[in-house]
C-alpha positions in Angstrom: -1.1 -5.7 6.0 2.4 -7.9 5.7 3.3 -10.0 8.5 0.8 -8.8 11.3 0.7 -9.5 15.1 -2.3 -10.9 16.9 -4.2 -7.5 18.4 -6.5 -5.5 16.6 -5.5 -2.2 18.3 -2.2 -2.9 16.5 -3.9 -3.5 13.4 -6.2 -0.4 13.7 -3.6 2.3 14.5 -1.7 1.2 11.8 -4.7 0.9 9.0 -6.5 4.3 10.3 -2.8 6.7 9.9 -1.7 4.3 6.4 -4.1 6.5 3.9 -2.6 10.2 5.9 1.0 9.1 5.7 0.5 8.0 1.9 -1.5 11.6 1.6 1.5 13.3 3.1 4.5 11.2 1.4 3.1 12.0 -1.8 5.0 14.7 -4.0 3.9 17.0 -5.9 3.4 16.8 -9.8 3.3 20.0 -11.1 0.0 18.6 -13.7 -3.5 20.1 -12.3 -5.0 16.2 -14.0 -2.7 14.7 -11.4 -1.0 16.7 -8.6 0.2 13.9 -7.1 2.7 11.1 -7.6 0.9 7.6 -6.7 2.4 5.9 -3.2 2.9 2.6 -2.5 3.1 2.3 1.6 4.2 -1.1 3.1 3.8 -2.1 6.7 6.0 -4.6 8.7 3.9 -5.7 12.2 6.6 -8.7 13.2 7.7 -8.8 16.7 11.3 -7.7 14.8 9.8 -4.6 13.4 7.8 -3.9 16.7 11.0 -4.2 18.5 12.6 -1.7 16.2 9.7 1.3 16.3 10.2 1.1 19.7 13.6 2.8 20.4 14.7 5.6 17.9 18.3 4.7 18.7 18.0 1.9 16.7 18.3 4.1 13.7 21.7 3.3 14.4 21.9 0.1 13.8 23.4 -1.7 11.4 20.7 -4.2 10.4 16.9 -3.2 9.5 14.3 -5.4 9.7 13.9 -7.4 6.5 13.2 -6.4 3.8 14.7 -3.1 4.8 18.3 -1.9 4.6 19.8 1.3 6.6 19.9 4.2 4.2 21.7 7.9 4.1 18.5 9.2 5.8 17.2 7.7 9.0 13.6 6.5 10.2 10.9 8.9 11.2 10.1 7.7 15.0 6.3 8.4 15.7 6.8 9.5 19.8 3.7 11.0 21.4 1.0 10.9 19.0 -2.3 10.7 20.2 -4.5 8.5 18.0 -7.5 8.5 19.6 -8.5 11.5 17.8 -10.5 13.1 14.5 -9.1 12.3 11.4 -8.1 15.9 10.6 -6.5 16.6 14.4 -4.1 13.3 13.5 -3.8 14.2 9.9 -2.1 17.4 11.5 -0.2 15.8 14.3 1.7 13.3 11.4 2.2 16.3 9.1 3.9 18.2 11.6 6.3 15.4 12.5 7.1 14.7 8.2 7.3 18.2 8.0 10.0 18.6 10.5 11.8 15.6 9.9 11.6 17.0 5.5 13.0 20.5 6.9 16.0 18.6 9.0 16.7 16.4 6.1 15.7 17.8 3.0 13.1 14.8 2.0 10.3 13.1 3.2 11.3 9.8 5.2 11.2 6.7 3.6 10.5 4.9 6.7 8.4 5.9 9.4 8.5 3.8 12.3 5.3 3.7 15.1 5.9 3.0 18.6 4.2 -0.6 20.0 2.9 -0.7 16.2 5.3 -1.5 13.3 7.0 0.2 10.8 5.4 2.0 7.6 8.4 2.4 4.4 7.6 3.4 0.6 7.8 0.6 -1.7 11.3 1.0 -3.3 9.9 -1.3 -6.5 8.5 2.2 -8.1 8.6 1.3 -11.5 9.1 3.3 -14.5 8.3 7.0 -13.9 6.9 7.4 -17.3 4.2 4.3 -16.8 1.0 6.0 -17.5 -0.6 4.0 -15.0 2.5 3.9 -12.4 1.5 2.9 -8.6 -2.1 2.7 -9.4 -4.1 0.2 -8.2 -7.2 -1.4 -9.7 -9.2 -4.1 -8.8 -10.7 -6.0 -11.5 -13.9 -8.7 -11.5 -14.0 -11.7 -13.7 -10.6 -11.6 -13.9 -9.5 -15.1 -14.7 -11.7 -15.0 -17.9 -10.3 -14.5 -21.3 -11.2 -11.0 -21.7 -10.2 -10.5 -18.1 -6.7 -11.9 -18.5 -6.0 -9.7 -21.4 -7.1 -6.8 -19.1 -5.0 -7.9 -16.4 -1.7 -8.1 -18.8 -2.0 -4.6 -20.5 -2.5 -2.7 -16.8 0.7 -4.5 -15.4 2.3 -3.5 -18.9 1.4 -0.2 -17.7 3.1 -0.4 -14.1 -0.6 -0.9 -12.7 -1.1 -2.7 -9.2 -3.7 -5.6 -9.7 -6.3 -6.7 -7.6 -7.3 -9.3 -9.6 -11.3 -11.1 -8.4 -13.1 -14.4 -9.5 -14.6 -17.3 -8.2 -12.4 -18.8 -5.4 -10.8 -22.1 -7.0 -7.8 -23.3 -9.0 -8.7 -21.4 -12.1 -8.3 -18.2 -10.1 -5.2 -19.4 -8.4 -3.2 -20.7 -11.7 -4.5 -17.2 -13.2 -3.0 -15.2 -10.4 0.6 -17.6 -10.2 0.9 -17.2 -14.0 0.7 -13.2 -13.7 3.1 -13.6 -10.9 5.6 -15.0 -12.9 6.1 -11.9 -14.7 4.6 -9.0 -12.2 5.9 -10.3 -8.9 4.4 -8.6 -5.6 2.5 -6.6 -8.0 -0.5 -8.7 -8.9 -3.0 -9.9 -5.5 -5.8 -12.8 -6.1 -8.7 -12.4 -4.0 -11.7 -15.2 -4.7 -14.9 -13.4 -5.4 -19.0 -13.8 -6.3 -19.9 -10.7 -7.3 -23.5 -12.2 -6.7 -22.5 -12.0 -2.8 -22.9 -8.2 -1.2 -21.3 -9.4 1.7 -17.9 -10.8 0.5 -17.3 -6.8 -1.2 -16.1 -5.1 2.0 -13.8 -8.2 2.2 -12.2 -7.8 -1.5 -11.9 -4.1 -0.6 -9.8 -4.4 2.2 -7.4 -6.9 0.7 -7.1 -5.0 -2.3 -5.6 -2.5 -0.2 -3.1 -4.5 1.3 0.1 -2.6 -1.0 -0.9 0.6 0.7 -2.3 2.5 -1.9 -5.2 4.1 -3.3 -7.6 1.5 -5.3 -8.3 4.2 -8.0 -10.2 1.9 -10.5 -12.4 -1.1 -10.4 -13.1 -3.1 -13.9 -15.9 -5.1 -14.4 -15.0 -7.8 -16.6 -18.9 -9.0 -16.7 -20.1 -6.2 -17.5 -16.1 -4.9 -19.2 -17.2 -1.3 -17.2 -14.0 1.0 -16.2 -15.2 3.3 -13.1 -12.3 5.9 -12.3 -12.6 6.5 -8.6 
């Protein structure tokens, strides 16, 4: 997550509805390979962004949060959702507020805004639509290898989000800032031994930090591709 408060129940709320929303944003495709369009979901936890889930009159205002800007259609306010619930009873509570809010306004909202939590918005930095690998994210080992870095290049060529893994140290960092120079906000590094079980969980959940679905890891040790 971007910018978070101290708390975890913050935290949690915001991580456990993330993967619905994206679910629920989502449009459809029309291809049976891929029925839906990848989702990028970002979340703002400041005290700004707190401040600004909290009322739904301040869809009004003039000024967003950074990095957000008021648009033709307003926030989705989250009011009265109990989270403390199964996944599939809260999966039905959010798609009953984005369906209503898609039948007022003829779309899905681009921002959706979570009382005492923070704000959830679709990355507006889509990409090309015709990028075979467009909003996809993979998370890639032995990444700051020469093999690796030419792996890394041709998935951001493709529109691909990069999570890219190595040993924690200045090789891995100057990798990572020299992708950045071309790929922006799309490219994470996160310092890995792949020797170490316990530092996995770890990589996993920063690689999820964009807000989308990791849909690939590479092994660059063993140069393995596992679709997930």
């Amino acid at each position: 997550m971007e910018n978070d408060r101290t708390g975890q129940g913050c935290k949690g709320r915001l991580v456990r509805i993330t993967p619905i929303a994206r679910g629920l944003l989502a449009q459809p495709t029309g291809n049976e390979d891929v029925p839906y369009e990848g989702v990028i979901l970002k979340s703002l936890t400041n005290k700004e962004a707190v401040d600004f889930a909290g009322c739904s009159d301040n869809a009004k205002a003039e000024q967003y949060p950074a990095p957000l800007s008021k648009g033709q259609k307003p926030p989705l306010f989250l009011d009265n959702i109990d989270y403390d619930v199964e996944p599939e009873e809260l999966r039905r509570q959010l798609s009953t507020r984005i369906s209503d809010y898609s039948q007022q306004h003829n779309c899905k909202p681009p921002i959706i805004c979570v009382r005492d939590e923070g704000i959830l918005y679709l990355d507006p930095e889509e990409g090309e639509p015709d990028w075979p690998l467009n909003n996809k994210v993979a998370l890639v080992t032995g990444a700051a290898g020469a093999i690796g870095y030419g792996v890394c290049c041709g998935l951001l060529e493709k529109g691909c989000r990069l999570a890219a893994t190595d040993l924690a140290g200045d090789k891995l960092d100057g990798f990572v800032d020299d992708l950045k120079q071309t790929a922006g906000g799309h490219v994470l590094g996160v310092g890995l031994d792949v020797l170490i079980r316990s530092q996995l969980a770890g990589v996993l959940k920063a690689s999820l930090k964009p807000g989308a679905e990791l849909t690939s890891l590479l092994l660059m040790p063993a140069f393995r591709w596992f679709q997930i």
